[in-house]
N, CA and C atoms as a LAMMPS dump frame, in Angstrom:
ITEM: TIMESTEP
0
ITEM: NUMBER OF ATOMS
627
ITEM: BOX BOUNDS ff ff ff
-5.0000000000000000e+02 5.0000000000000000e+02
-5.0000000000000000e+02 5.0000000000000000e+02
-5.0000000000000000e+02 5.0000000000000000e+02
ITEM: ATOMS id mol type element x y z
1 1 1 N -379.218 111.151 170.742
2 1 2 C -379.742 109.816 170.463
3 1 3 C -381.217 109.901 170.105
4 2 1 N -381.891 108.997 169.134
5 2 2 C -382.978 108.786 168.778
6 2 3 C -384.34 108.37 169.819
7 3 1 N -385.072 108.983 169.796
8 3 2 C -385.8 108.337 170.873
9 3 3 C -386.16 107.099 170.43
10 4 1 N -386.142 106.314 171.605
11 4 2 C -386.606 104.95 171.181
12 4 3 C -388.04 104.509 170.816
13 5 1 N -388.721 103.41 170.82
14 5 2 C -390.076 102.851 170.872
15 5 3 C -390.243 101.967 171.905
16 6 1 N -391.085 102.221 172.632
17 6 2 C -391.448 101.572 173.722
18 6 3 C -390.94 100.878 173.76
19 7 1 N -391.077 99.501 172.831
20 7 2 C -390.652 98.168 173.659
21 7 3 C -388.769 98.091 173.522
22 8 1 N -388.335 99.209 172.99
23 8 2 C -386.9 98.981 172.897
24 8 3 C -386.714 99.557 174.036
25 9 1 N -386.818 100.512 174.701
26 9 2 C -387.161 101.682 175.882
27 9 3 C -386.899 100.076 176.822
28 10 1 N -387.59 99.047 177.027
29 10 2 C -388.144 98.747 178.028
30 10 3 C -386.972 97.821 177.941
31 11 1 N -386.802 97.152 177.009
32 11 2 C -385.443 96.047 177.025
33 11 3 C -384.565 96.394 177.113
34 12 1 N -383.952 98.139 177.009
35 12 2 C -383.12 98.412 177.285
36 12 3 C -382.48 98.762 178.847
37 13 1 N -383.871 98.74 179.617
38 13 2 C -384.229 98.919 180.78
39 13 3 C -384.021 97.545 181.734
40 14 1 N -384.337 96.84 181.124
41 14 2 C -384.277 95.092 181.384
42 14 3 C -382.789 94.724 181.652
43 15 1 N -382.073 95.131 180.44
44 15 2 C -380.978 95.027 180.26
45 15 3 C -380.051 95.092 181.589
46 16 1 N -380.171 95.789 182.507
47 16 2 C -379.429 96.766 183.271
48 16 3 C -379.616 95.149 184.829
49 17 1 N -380.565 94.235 184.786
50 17 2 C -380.178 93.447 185.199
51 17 3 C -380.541 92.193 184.889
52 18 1 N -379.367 91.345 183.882
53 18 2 C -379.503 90.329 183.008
54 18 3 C -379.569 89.109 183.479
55 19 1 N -380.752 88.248 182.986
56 19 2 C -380.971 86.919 183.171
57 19 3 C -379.81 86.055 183.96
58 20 1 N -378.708 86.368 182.356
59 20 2 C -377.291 85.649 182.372
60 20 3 C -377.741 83.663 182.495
61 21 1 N -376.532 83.254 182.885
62 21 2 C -376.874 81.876 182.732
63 21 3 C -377.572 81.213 182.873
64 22 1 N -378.468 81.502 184.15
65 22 2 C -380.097 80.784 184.473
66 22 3 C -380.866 80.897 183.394
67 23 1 N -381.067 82.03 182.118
68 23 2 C -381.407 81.837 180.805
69 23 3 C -380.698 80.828 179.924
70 24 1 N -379.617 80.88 180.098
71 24 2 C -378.797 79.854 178.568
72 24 3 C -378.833 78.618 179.309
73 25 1 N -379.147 78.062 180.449
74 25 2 C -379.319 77.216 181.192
75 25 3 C -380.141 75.697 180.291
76 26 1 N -381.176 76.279 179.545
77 26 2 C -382.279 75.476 179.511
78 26 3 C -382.472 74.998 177.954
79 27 1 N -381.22 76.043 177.425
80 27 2 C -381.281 75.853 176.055
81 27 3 C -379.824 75.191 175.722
82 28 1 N -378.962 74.19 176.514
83 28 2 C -377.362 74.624 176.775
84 28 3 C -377.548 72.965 175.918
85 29 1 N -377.044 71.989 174.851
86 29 2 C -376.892 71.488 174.329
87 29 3 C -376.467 69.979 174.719
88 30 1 N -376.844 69.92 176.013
89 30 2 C -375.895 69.036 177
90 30 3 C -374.817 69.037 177.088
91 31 1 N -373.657 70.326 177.209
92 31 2 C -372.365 70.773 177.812
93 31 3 C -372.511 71.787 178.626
94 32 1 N -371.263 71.945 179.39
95 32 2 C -371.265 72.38 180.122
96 32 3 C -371.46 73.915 180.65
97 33 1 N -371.533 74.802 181.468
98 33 2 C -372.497 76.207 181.5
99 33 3 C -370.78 77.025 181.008
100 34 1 N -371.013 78.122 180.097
101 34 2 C -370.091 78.453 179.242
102 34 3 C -368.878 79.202 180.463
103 35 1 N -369.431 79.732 181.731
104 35 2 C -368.697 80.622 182.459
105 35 3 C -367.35 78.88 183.099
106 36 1 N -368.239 78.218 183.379
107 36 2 C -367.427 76.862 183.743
108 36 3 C -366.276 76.515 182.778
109 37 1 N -366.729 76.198 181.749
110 37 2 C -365.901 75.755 180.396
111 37 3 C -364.403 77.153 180.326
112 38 1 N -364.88 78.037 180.19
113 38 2 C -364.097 79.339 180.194
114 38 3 C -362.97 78.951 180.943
115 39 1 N -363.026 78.682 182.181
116 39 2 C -361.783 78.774 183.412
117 39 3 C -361.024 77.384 182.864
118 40 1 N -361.134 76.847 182.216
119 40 2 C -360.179 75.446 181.543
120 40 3 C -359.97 75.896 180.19
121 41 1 N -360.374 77.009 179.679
122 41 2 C -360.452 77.058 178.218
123 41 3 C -358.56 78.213 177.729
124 42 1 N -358.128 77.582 176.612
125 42 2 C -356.613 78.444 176.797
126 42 3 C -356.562 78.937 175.169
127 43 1 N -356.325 79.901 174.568
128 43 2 C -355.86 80.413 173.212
129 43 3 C -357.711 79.972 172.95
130 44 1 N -358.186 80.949 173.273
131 44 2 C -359.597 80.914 172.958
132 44 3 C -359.96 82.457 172.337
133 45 1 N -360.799 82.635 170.864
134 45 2 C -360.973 83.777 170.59
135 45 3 C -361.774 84.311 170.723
136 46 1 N -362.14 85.883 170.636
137 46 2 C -363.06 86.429 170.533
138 46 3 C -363.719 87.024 169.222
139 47 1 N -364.918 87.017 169.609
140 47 2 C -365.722 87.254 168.829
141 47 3 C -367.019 88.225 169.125
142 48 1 N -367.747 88.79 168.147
143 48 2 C -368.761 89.758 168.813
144 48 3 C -370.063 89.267 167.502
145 49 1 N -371.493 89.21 168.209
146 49 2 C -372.567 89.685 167.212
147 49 3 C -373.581 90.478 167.754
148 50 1 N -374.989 91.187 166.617
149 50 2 C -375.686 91.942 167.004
150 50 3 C -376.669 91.006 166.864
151 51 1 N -377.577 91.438 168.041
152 51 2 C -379.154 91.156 167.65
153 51 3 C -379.754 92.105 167.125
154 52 1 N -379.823 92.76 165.695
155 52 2 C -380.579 94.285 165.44
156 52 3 C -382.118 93.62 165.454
157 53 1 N -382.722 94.686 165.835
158 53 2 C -384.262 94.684 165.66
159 53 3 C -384.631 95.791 164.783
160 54 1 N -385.74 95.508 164.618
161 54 2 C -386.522 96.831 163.94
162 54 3 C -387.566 96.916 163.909
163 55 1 N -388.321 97.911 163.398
164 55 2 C -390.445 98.006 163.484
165 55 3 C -390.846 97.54 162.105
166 56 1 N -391.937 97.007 161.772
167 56 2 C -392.546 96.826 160.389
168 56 3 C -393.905 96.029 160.779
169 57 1 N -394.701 96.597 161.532
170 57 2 C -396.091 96.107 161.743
171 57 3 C -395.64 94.856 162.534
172 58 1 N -394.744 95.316 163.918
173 58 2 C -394.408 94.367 164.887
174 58 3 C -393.039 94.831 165.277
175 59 1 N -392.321 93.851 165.926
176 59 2 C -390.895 94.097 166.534
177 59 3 C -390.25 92.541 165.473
178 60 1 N -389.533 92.96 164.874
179 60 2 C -388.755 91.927 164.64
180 60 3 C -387.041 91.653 164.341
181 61 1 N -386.308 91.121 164.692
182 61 2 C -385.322 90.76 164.95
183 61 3 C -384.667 90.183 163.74
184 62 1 N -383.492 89.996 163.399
185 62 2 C -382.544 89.242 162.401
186 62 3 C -381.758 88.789 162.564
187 63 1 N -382.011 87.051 162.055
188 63 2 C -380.369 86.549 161.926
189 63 3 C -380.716 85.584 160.647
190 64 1 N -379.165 85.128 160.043
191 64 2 C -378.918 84.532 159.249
192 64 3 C -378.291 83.281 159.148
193 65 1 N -378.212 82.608 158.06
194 65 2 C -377.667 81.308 158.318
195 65 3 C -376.573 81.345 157.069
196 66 1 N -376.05 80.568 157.884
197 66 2 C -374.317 80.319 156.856
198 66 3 C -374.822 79.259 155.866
199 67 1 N -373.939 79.223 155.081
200 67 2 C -373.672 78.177 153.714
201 67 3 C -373.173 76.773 154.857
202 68 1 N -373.149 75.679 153.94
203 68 2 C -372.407 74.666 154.412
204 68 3 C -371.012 74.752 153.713
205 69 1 N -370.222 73.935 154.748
206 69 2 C -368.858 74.013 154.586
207 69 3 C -368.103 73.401 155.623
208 70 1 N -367.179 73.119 155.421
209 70 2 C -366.052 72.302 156.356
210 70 3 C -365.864 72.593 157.566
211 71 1 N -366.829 72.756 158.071
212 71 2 C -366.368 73.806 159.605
213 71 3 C -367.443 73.202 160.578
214 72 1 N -367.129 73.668 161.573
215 72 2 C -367.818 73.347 163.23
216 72 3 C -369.234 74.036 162.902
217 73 1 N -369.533 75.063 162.739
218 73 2 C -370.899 75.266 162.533
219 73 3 C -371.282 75.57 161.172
220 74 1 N -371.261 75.116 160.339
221 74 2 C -371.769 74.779 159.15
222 74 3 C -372.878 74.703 158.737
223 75 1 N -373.774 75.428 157.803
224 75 2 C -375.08 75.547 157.541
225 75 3 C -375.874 76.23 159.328
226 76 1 N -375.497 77.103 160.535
227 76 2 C -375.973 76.937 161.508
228 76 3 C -376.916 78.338 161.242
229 77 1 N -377.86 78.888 162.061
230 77 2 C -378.424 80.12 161.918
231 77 3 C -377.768 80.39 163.305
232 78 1 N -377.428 81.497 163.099
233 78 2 C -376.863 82.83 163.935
234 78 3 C -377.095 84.178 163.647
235 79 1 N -376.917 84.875 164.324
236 79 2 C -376.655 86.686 164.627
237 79 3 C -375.914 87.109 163.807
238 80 1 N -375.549 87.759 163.106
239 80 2 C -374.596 88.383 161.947
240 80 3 C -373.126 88.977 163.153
241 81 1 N -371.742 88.782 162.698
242 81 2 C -370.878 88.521 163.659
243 81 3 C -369.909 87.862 163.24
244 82 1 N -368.963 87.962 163.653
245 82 2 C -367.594 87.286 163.967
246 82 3 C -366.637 87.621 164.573
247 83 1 N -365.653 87.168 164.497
248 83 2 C -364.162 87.476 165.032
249 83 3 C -364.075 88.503 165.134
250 84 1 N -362.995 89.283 166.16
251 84 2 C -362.628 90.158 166.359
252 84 3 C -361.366 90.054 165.868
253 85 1 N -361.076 91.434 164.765
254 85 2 C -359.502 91.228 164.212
255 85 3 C -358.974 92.624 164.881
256 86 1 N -357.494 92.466 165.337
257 86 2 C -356.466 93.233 165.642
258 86 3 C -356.935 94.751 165.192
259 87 1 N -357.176 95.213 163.886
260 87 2 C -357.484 96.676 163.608
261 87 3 C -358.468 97.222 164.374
262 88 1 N -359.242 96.071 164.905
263 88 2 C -360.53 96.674 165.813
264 88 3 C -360.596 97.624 166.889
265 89 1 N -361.345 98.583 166.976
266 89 2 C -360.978 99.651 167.862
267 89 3 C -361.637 98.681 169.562
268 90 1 N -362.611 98.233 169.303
269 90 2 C -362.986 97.712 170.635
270 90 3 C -363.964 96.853 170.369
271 91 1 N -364.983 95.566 171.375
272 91 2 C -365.639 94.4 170.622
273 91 3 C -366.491 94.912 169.935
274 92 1 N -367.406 95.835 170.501
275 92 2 C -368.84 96.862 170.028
276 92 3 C -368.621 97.309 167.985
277 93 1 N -366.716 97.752 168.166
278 93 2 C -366.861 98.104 166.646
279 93 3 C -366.88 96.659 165.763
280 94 1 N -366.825 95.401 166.344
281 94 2 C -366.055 94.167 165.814
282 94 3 C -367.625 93.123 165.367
283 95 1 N -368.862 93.991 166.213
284 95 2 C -369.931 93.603 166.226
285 95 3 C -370.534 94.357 164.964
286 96 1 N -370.211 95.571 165.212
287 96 2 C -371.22 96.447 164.23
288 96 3 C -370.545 96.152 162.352
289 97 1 N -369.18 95.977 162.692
290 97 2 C -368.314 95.947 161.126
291 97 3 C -368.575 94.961 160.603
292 98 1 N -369.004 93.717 161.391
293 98 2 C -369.136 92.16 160.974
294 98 3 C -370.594 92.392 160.772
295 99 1 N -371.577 92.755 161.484
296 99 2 C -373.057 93.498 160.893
297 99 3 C -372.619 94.115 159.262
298 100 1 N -372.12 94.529 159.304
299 100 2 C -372.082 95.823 158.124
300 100 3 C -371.975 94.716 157.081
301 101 1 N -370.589 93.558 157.127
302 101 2 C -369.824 93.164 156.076
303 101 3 C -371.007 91.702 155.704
304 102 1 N -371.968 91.705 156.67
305 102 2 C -372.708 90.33 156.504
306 102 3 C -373.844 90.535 155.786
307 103 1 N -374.32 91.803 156.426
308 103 2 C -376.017 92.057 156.126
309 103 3 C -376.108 93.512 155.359
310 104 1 N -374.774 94.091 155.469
311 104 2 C -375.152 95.713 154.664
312 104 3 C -375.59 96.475 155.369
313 105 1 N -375.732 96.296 157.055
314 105 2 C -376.162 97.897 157.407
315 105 3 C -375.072 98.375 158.303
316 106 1 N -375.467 99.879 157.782
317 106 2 C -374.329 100.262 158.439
318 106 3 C -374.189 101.024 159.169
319 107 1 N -373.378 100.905 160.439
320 107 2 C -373.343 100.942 162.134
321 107 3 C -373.973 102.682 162.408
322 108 1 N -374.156 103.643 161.414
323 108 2 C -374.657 104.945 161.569
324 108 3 C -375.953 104.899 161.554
325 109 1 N -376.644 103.714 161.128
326 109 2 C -378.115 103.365 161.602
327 109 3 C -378.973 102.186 162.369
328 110 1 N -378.002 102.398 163.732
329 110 2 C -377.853 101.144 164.797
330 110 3 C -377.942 101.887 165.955
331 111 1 N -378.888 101.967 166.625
332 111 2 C -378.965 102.008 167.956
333 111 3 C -378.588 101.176 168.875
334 112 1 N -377.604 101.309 169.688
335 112 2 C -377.533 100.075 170.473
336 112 3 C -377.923 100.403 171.874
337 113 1 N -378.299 99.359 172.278
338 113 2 C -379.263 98.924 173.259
339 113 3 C -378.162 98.765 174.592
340 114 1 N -377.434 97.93 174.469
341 114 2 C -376.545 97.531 175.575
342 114 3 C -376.12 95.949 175.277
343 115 1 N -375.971 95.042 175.881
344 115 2 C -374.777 93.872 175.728
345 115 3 C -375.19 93.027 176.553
346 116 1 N -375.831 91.44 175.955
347 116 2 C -376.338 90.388 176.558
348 116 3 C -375.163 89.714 177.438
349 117 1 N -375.543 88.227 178.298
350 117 2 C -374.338 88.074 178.669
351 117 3 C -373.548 86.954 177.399
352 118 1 N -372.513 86.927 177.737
353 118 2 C -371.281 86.63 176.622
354 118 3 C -371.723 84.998 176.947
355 119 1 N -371.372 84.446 175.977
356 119 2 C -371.376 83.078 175.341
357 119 3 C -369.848 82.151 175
358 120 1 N -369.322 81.159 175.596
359 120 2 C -367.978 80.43 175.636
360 120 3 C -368.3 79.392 174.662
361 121 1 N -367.808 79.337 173.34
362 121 2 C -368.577 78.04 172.581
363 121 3 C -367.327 76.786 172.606
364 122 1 N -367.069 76.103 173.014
365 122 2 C -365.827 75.238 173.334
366 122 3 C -365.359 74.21 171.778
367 123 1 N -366.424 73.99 171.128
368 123 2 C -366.425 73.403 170.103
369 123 3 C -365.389 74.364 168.959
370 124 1 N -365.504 75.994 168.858
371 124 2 C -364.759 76.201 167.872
372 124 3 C -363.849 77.448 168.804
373 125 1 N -363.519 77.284 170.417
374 125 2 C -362.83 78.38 171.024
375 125 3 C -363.216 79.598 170.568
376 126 1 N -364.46 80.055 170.544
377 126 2 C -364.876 81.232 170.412
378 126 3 C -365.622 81.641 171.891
379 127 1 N -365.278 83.349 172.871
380 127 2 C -365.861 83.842 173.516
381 127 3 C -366.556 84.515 172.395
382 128 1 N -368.38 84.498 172.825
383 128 2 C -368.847 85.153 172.106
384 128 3 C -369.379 86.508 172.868
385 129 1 N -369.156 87.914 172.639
386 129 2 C -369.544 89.028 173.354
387 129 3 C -371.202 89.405 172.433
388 130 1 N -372.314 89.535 172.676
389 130 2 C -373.554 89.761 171.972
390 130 3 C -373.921 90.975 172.824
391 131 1 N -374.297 91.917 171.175
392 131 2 C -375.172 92.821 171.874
393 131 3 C -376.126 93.002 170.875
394 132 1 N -377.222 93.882 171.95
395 132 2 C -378.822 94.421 171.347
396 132 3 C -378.848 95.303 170.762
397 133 1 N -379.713 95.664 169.581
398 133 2 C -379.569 96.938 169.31
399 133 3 C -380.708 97.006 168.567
400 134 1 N -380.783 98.354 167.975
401 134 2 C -382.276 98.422 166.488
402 134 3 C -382.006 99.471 165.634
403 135 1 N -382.68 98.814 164.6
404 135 2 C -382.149 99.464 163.377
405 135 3 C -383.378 101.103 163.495
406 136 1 N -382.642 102.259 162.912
407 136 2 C -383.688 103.212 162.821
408 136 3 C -384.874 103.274 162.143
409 137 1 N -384.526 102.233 160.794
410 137 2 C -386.155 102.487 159.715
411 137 3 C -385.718 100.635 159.463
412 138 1 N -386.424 100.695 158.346
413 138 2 C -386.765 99.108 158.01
414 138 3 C -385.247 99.03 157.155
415 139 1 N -384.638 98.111 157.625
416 139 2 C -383.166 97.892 156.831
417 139 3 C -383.487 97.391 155.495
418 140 1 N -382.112 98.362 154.727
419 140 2 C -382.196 97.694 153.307
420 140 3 C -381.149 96.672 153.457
421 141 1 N -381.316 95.203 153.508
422 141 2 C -380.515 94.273 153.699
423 141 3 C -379.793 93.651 152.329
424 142 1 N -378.242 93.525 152.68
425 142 2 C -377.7 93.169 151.443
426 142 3 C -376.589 92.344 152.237
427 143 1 N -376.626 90.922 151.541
428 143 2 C -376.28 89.851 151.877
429 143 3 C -374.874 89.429 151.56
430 144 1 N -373.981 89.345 152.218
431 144 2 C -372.367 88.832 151.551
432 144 3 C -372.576 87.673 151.918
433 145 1 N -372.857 87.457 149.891
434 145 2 C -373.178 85.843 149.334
435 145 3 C -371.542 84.66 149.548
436 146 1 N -370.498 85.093 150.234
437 146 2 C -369.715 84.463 150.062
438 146 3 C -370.012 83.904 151.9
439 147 1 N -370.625 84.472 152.834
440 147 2 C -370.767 83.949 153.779
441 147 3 C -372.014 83.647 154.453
442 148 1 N -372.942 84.314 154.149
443 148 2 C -374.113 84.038 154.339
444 148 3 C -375.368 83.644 153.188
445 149 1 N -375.331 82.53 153.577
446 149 2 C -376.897 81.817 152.604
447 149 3 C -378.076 82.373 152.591
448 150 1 N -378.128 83.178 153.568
449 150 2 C -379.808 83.91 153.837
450 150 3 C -380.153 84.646 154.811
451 151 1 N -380.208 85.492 154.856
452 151 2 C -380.87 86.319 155.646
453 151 3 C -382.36 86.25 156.337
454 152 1 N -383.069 86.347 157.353
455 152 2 C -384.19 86.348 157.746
456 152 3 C -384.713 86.932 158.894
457 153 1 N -386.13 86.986 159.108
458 153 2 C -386.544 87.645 160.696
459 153 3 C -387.226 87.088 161.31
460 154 1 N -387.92 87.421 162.387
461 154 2 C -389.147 86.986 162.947
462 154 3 C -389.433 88.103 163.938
463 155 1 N -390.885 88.001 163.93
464 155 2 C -391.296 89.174 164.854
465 155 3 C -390.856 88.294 166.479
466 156 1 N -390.526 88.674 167.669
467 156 2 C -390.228 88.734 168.422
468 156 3 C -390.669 88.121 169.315
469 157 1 N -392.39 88.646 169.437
470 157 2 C -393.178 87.877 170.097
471 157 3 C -393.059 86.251 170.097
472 158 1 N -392.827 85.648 168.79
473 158 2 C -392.695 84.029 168.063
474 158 3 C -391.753 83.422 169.729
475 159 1 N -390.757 84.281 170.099
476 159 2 C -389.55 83.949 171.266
477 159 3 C -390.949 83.333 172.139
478 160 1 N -392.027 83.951 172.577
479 160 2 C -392.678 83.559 173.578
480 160 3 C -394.482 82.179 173.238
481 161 1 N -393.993 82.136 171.855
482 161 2 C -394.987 81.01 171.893
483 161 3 C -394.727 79.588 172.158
484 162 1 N -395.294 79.051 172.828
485 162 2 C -395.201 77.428 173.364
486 162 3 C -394.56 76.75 172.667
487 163 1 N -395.202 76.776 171.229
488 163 2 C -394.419 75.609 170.297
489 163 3 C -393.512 76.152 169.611
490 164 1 N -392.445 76.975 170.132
491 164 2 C -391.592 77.852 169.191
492 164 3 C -390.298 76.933 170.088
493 165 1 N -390.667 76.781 171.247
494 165 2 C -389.261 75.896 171.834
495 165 3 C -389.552 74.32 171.524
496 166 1 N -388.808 74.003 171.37
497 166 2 C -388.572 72.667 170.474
498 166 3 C -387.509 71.189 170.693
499 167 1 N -387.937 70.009 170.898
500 167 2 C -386.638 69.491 171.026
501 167 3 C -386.246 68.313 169.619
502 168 1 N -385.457 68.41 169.082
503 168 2 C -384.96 68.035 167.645
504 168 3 C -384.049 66.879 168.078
505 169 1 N -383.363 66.163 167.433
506 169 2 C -382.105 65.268 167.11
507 169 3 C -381.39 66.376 166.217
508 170 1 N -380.009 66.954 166.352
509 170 2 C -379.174 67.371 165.676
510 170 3 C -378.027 66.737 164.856
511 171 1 N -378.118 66.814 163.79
512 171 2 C -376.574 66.077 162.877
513 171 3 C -375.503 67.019 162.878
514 172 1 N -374.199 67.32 163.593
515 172 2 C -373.329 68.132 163.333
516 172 3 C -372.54 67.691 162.55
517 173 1 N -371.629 68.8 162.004
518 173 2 C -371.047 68.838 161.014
519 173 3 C -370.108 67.91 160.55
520 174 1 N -369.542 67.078 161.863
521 174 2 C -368.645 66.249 161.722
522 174 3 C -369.784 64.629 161.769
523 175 1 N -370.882 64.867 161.745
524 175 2 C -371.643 63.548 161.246
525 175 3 C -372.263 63.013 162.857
526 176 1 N -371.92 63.513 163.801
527 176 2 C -372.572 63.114 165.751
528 176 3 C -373.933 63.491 165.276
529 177 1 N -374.838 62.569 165.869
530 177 2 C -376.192 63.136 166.427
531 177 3 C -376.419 63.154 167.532
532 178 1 N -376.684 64.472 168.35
533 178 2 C -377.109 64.554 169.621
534 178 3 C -378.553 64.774 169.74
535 179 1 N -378.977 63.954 170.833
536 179 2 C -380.097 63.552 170.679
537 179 3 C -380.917 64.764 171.797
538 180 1 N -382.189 65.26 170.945
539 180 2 C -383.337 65.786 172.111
540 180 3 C -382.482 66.703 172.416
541 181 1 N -382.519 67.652 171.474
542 181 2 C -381.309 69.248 171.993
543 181 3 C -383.123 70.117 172.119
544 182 1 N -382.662 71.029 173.047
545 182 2 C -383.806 72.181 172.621
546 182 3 C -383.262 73.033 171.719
547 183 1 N -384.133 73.777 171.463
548 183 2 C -384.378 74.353 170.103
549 183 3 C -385.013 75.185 169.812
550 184 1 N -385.309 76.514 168.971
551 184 2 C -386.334 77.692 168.621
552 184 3 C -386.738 77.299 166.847
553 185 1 N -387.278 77.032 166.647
554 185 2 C -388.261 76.796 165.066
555 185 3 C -388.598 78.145 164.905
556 186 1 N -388 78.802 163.931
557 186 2 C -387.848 80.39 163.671
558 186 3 C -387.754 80.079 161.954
559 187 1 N -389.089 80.838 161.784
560 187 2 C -389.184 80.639 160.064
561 187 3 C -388.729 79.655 159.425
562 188 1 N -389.123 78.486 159.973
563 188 2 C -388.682 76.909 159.739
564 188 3 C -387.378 76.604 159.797
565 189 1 N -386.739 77.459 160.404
566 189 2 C -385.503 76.687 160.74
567 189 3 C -384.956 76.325 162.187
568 190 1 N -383.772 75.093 162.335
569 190 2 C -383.85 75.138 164.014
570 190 3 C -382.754 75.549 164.269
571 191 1 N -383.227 76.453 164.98
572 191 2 C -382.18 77.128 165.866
573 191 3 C -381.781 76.638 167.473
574 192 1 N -380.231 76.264 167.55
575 192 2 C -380.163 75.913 168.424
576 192 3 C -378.495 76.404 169.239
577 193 1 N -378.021 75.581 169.952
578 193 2 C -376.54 76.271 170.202
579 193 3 C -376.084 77.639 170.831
580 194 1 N -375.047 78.447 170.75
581 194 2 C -374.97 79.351 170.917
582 194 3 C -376.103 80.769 170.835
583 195 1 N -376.613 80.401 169.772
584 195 2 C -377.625 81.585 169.224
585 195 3 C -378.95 80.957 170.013
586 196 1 N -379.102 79.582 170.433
587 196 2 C -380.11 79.784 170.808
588 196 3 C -379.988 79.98 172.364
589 197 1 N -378.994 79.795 172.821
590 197 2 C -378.863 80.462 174.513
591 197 3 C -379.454 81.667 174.683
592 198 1 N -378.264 82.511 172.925
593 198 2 C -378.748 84.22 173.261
594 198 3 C -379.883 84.77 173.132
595 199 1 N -380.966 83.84 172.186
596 199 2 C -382.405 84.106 172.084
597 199 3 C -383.275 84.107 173.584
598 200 1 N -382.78 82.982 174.077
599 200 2 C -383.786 82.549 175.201
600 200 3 C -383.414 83.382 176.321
601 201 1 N -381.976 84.584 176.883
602 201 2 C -381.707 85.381 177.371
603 201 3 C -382.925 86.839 177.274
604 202 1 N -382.85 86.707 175.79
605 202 2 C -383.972 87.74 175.354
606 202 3 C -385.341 87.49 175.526
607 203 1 N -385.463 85.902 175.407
608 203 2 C -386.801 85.476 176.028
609 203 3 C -387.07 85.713 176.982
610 204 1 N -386.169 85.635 177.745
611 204 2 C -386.602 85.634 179.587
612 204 3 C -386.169 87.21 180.11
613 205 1 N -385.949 88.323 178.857
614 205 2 C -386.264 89.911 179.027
615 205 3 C -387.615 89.776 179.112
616 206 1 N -388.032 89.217 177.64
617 206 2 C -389.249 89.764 177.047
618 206 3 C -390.688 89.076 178.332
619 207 1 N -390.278 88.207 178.968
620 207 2 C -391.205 87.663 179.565
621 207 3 C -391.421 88.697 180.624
622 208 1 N -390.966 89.36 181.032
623 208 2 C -390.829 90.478 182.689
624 208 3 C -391.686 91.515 182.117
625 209 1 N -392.348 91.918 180.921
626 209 2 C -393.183 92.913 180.711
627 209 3 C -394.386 92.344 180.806
């Protein structure tokens, strides 16, 4: 294995005893805490994404945002990821292949870190399994334009500035506004929901150094 860089060294270290829900706690959409929802939840799927990081005059992280379209999260920013299909050898390969098929990199230049805690999204029956990881050099990113609208980053640190948590009015897809959701404002966009539980998990790593 590659030696790491400090601050991956240290989150990987972090890792070993996780926030878990007292993190997704504060960012949770006004429903209910996902381990709760789970024990009522039946024909629910799985799913896996990565958080890759990488170095480039900072630590910064990637996720992307979907196209709009007929669906429960529509236009949302997330982690590159999806479903887990049947050929899959196990969730870890279901994370890295859905990496590969979203963003173009591919899983032979992925360090992984270890595995946040999992996410129950009740709205589209997805368990979500998330893990950490970092890319070895600066990724050459290539975008599958049929599912993702854009690609983007932010250096890391942004997780721990004041005005980076946020509280918005949300319009979902089916036309509800829920009012005063929190939120992460990440290269002008708001991030909130699922992805933003798993951010603020990583927030409350990054805060212990």
């Amino acid at each position: 294995m590659k030696q790491h860089p400090e601050i991956f060294y240290r989150i990987q270290q972090e890792l070993e005893n996780l926030p878990g829900e007292a993190a997704h706690y504060e960012m949770y959409p006004k429903r209910g805490i996902s381990s709760d929802e789970l024990k009522n939840a039946v024909n629910y799927k799985t799913s896996a994404v990565l958080a890759l990081m990488y170095e480039d005059n900072g630590t910064h992280m990637i996720l992307t945002q979907r196209h709009e379209y007929d669906g429960k999260h529509s236009g949302q920013v997330s982690f590159p990821g999806g479903k887990m299909e049947k050929e899959d050898e196990s969730i870890l390969f279901t994370a890295l292949r859905e990496t590969q098929e979203e963003i173009g990199v591919h899983p032979d230049d992925v360090e992984i870190l270890g595995k946040l805690t999992d996410v129950y999204i009740p709205v589209s029956k997805f368990l979500v399994h998330p893990f950490i990881g970092y890319h070895t050099s600066i990724p050459d990113l290539k975008r599958e334009e049929k599912e993702v609208k854009e690609i983007f980053s932010f250096n890391i640190e942004e997780l721990l500035w004041e005005d980076t948590l946020q509280f918005r009015d949300i319009r979902s897809p089916e036309g509800m506004i829920f009012k005063n959701v929190p939120c992460f404002i990440l290269y002008d966009k708001v991030v909130w929901g699922a992805t933003a539980l798993m951010l603020n998990e990583i927030k409350a790593l990054l805060k212990r150094f």
